[in-house]
MMTF fields as JSON, N, C-alpha, C and O atoms, coordinates in Angstrom:
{
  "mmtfVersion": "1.0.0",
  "mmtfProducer": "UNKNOWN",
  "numBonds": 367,
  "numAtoms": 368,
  "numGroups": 92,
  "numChains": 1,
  "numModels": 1,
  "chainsPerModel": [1],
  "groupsPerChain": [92],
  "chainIdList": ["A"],
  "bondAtomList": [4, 2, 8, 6, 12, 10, 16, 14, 20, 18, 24, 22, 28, 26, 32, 30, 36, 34, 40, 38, 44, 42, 48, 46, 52, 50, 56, 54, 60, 58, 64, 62, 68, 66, 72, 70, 76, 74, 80, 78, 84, 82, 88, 86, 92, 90, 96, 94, 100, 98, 104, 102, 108, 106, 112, 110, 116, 114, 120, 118, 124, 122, 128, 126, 132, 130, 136, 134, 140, 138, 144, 142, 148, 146, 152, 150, 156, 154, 160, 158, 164, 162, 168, 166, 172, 170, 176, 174, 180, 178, 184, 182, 188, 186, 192, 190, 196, 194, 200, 198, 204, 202, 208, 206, 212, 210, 216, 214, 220, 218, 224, 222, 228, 226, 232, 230, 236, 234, 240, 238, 244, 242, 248, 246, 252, 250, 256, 254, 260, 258, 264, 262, 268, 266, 272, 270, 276, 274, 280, 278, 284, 282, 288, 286, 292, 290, 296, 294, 300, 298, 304, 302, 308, 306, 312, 310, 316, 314, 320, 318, 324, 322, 328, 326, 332, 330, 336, 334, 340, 338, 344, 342, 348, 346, 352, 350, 356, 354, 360, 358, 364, 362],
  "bondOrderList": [1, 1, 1, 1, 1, 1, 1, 1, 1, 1, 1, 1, 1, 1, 1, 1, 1, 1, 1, 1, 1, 1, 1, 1, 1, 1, 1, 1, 1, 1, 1, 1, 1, 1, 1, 1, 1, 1, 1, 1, 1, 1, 1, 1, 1, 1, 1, 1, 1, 1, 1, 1, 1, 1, 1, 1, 1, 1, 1, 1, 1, 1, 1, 1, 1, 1, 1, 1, 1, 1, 1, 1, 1, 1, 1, 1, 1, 1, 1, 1, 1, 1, 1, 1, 1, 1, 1, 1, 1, 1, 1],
  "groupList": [{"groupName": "UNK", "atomNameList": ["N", "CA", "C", "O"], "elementList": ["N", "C", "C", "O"], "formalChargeList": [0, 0, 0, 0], "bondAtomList": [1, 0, 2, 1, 3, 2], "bondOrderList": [1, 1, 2], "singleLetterCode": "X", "chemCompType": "L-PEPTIDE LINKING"}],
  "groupTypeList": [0, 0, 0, 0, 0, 0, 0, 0, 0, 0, 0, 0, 0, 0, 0, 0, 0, 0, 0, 0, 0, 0, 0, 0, 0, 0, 0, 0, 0, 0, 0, 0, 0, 0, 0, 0, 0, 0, 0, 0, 0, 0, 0, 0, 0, 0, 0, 0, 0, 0, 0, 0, 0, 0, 0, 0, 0, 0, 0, 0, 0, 0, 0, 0, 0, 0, 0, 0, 0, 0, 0, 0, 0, 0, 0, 0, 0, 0, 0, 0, 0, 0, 0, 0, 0, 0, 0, 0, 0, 0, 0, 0],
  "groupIdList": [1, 2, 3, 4, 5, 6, 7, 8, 9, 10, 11, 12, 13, 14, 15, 16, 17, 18, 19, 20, 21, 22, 23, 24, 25, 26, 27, 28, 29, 30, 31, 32, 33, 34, 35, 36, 37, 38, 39, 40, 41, 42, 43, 44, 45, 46, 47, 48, 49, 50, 51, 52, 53, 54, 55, 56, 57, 58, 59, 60, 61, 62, 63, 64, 65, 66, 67, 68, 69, 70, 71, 72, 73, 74, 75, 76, 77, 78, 79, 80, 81, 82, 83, 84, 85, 86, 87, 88, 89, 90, 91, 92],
  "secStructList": [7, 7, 1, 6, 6, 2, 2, 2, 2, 2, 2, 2, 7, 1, 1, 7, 7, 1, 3, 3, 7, 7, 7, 7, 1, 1, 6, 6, 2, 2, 2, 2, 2, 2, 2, 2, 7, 1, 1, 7, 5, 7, 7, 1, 1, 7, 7, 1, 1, 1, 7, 3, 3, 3, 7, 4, 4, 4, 4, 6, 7, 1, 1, 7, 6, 6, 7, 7, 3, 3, 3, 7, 7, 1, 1, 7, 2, 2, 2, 2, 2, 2, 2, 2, 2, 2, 2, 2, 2, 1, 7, 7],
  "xCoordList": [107.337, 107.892, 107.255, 107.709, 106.123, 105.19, 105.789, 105.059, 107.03, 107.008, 108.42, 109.467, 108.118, 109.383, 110.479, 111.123, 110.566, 112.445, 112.478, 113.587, 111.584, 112.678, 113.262, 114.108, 113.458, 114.722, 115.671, 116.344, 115.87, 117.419, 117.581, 118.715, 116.547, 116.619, 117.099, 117.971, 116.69, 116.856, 118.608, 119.157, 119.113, 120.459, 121.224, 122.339, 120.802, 121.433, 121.846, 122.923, 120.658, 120.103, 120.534, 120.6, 120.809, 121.186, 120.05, 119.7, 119.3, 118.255, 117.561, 118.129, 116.053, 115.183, 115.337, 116.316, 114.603, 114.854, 114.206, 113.279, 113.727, 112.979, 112.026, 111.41, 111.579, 110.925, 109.965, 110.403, 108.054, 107.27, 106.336, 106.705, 105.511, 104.653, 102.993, 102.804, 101.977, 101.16, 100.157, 100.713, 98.821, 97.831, 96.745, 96.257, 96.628, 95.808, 94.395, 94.692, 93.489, 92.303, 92.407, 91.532, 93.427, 93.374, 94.512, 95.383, 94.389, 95.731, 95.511, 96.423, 93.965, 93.65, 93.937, 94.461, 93.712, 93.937, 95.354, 95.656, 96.6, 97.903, 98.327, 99.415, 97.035, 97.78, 97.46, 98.067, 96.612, 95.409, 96.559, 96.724, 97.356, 98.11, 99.022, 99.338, 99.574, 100.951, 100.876, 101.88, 99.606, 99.36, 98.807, 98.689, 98.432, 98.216, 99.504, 99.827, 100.396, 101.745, 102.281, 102.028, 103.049, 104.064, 105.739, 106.468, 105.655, 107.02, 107.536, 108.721, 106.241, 106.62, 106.823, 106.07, 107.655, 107.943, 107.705, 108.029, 107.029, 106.86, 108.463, 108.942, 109.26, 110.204, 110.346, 109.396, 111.653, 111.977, 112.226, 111.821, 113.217, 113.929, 114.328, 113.704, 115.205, 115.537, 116.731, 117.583, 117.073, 118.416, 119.032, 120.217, 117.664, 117.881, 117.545, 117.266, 117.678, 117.622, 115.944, 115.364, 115.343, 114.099, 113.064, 113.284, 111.847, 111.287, 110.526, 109.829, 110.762, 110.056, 109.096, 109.035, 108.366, 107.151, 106.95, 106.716, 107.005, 106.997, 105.976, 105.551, 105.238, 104.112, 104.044, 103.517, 104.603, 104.906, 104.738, 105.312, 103.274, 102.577, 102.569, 102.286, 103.003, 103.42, 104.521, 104.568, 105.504, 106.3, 105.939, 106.708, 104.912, 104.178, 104.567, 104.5, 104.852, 105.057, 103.249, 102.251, 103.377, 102.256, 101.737, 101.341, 101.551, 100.652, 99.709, 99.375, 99.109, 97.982, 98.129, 99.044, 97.419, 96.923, 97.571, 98.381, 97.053, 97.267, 98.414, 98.699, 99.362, 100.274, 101.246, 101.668, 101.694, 102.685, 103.787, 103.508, 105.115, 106.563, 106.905, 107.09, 107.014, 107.651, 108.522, 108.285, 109.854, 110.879, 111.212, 111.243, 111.47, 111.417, 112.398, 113.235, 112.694, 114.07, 114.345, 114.145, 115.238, 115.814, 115.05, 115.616, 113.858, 112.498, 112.836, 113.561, 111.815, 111.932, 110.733, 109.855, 110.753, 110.037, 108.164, 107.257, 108.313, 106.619, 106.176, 105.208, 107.045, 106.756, 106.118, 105.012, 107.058, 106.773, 105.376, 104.701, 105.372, 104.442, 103.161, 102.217, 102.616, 102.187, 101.403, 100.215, 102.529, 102.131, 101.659, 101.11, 101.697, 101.444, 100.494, 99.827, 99.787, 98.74, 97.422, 96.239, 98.002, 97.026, 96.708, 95.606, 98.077, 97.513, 96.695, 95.919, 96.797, 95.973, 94.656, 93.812, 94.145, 92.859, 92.45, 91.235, 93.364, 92.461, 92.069, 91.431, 92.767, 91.692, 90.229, 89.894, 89.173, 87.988, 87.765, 86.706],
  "yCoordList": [94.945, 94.103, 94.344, 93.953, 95.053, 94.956, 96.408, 97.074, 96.908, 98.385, 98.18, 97.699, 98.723, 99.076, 98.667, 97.619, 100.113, 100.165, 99.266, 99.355, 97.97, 97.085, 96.517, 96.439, 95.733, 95.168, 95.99, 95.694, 97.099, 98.091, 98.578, 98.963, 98.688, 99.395, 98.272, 98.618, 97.046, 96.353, 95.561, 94.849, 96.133, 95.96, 97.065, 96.893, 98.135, 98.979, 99.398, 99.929, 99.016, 99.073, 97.962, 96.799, 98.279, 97.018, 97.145, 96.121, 98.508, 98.753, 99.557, 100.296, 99.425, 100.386, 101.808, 102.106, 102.502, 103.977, 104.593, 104.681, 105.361, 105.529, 106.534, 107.231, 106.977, 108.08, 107.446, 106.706, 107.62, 106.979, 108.368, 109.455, 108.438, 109.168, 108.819, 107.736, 109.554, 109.392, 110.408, 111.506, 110.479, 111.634, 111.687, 110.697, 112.803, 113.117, 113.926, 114.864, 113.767, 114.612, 116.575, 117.296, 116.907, 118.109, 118.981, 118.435, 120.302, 120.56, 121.055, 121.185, 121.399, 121.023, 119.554, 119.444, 118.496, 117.048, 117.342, 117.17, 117.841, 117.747, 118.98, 119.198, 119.592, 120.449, 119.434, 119.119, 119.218, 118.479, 117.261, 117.016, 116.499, 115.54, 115.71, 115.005, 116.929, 116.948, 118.31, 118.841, 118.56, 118.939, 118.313, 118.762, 116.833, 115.448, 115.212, 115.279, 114.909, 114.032, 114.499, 115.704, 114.2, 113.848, 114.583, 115.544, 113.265, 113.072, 113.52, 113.622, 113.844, 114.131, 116.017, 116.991, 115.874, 117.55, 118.071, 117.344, 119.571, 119.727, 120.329, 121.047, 120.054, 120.375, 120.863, 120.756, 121.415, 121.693, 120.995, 120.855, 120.193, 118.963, 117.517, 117.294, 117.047, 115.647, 115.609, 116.301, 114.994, 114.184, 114.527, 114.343, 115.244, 115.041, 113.418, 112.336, 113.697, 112.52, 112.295, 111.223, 113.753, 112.92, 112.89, 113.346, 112.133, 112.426, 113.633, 114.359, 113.705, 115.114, 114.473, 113.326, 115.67, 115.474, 116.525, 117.393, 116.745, 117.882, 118.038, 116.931, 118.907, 118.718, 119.521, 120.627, 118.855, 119.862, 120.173, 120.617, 119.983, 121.388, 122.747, 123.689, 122.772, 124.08, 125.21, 126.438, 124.076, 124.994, 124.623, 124.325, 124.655, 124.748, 123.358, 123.2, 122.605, 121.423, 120.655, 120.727, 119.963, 119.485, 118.523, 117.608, 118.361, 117.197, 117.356, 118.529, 116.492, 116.77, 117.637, 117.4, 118.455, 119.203, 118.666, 119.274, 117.367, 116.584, 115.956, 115.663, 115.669, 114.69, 114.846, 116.0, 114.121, 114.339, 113.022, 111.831, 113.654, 113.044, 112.674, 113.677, 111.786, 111.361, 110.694, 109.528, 110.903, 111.195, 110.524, 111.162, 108.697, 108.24, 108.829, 109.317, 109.022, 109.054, 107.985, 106.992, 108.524, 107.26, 107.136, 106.731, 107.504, 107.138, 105.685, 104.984, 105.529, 104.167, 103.847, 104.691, 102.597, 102.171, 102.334, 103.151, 101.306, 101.714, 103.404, 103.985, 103.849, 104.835, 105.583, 106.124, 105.525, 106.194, 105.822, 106.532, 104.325, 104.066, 104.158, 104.394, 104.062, 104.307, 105.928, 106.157, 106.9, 108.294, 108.589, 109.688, 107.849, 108.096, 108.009, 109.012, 106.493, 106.054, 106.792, 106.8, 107.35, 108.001, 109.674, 110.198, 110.189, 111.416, 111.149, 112.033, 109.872, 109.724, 109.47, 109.843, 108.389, 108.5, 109.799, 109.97, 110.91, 111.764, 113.14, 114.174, 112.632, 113.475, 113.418, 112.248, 114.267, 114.736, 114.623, 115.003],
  "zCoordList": [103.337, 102.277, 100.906, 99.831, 101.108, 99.565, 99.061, 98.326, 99.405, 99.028, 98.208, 98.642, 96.806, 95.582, 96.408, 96.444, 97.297, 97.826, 98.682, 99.209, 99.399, 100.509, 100.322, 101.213, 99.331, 98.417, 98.822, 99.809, 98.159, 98.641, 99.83, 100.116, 100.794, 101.528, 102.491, 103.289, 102.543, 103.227, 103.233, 104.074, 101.791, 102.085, 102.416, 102.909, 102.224, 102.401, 104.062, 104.335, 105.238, 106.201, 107.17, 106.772, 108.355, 109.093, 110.06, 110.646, 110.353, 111.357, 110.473, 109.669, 110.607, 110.194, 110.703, 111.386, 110.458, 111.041, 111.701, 110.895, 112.876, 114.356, 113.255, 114.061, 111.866, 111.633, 110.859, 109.978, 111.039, 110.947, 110.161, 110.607, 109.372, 109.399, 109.778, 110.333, 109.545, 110.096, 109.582, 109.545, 109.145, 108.616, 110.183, 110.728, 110.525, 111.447, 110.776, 110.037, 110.884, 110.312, 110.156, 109.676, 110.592, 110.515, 111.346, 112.023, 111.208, 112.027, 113.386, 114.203, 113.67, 115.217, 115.632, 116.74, 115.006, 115.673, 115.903, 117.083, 114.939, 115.017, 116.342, 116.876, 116.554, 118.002, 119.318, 120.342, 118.918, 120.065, 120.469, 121.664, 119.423, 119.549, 120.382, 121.34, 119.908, 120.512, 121.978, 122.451, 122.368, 123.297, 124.585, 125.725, 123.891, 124.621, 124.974, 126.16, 124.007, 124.683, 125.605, 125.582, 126.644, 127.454, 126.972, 127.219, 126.08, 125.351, 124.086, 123.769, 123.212, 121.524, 121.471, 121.451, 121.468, 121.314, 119.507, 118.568, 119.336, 117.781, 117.472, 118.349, 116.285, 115.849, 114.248, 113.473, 113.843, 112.593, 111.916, 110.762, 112.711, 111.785, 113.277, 114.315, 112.882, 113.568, 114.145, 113.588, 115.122, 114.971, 116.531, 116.811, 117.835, 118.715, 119.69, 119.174, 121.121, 121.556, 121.866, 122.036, 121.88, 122.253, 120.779, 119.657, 121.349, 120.136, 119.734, 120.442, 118.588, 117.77, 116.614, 116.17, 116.298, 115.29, 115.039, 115.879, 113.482, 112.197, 111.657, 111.329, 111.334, 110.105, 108.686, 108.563, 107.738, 106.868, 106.237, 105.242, 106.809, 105.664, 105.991, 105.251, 107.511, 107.89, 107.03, 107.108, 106.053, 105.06, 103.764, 102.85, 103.746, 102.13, 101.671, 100.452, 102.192, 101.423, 101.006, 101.723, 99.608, 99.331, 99.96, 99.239, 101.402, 101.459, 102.317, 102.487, 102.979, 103.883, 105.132, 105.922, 105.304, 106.519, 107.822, 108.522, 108.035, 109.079, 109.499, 110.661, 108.04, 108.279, 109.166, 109.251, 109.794, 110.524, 110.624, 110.76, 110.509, 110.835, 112.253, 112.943, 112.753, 114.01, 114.261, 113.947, 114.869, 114.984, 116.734, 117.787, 116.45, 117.76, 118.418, 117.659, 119.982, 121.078, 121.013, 120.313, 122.495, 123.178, 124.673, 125.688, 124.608, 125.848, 125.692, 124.985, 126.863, 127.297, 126.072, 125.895, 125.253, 124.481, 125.095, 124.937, 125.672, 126.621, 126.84, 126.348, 127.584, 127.861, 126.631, 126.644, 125.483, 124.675, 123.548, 122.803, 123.883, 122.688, 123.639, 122.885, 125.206, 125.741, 125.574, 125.345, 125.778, 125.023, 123.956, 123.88, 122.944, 121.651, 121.774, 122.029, 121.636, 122.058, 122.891, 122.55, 123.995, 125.148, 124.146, 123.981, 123.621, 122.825, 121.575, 121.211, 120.788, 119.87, 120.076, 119.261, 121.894, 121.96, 122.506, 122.61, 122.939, 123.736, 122.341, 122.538, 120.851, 120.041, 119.89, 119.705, 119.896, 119.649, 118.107, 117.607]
}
């Protein structure tokens, strides 16, 4: 609610949107992550059924090392936030 666009976004929007970002310490944490998960597959872009996660600084884009895009499915909710979770504690 404290952000410029929720005013518009919030009319514009009848549901929020399954894509979250996230900064990981580095781009070993971002292998380490998604070599933990289960469920988060690494991708190009979006708009399959399961979930994917981008990092894009891989195409020169300016931002952090670490960051990463995630891109919910249609997993079972638990399941999935369960995974997340278990790959985020099993970074070093």
């Amino acid at each position: 609610p404290s952000d410029p666009s929720h005013a518009i976004a919030s009319r514009q929007m009848r549901r929020w949107n399954g894509v979250l970002r996230f900064t990981l310490p580095s781009v070993t944490a971002v292998d380490e992550f998604l070599a933990a998960s289960r469920l988060v597959v690494s991708a190009t872009s979006f708009g399959g059924l399961r979930t994917s996660a981008d990092r894009r600084a891989r195409w020169g884009d300016a931002v952090p090392e670490g960051l990463l895009r995630l891109s919910a499915g249609i997993e079972d909710t638990d399941d999935l936030v369960a995974d997340v979770l278990g790959a985020l504690d099993s970074l070093h």
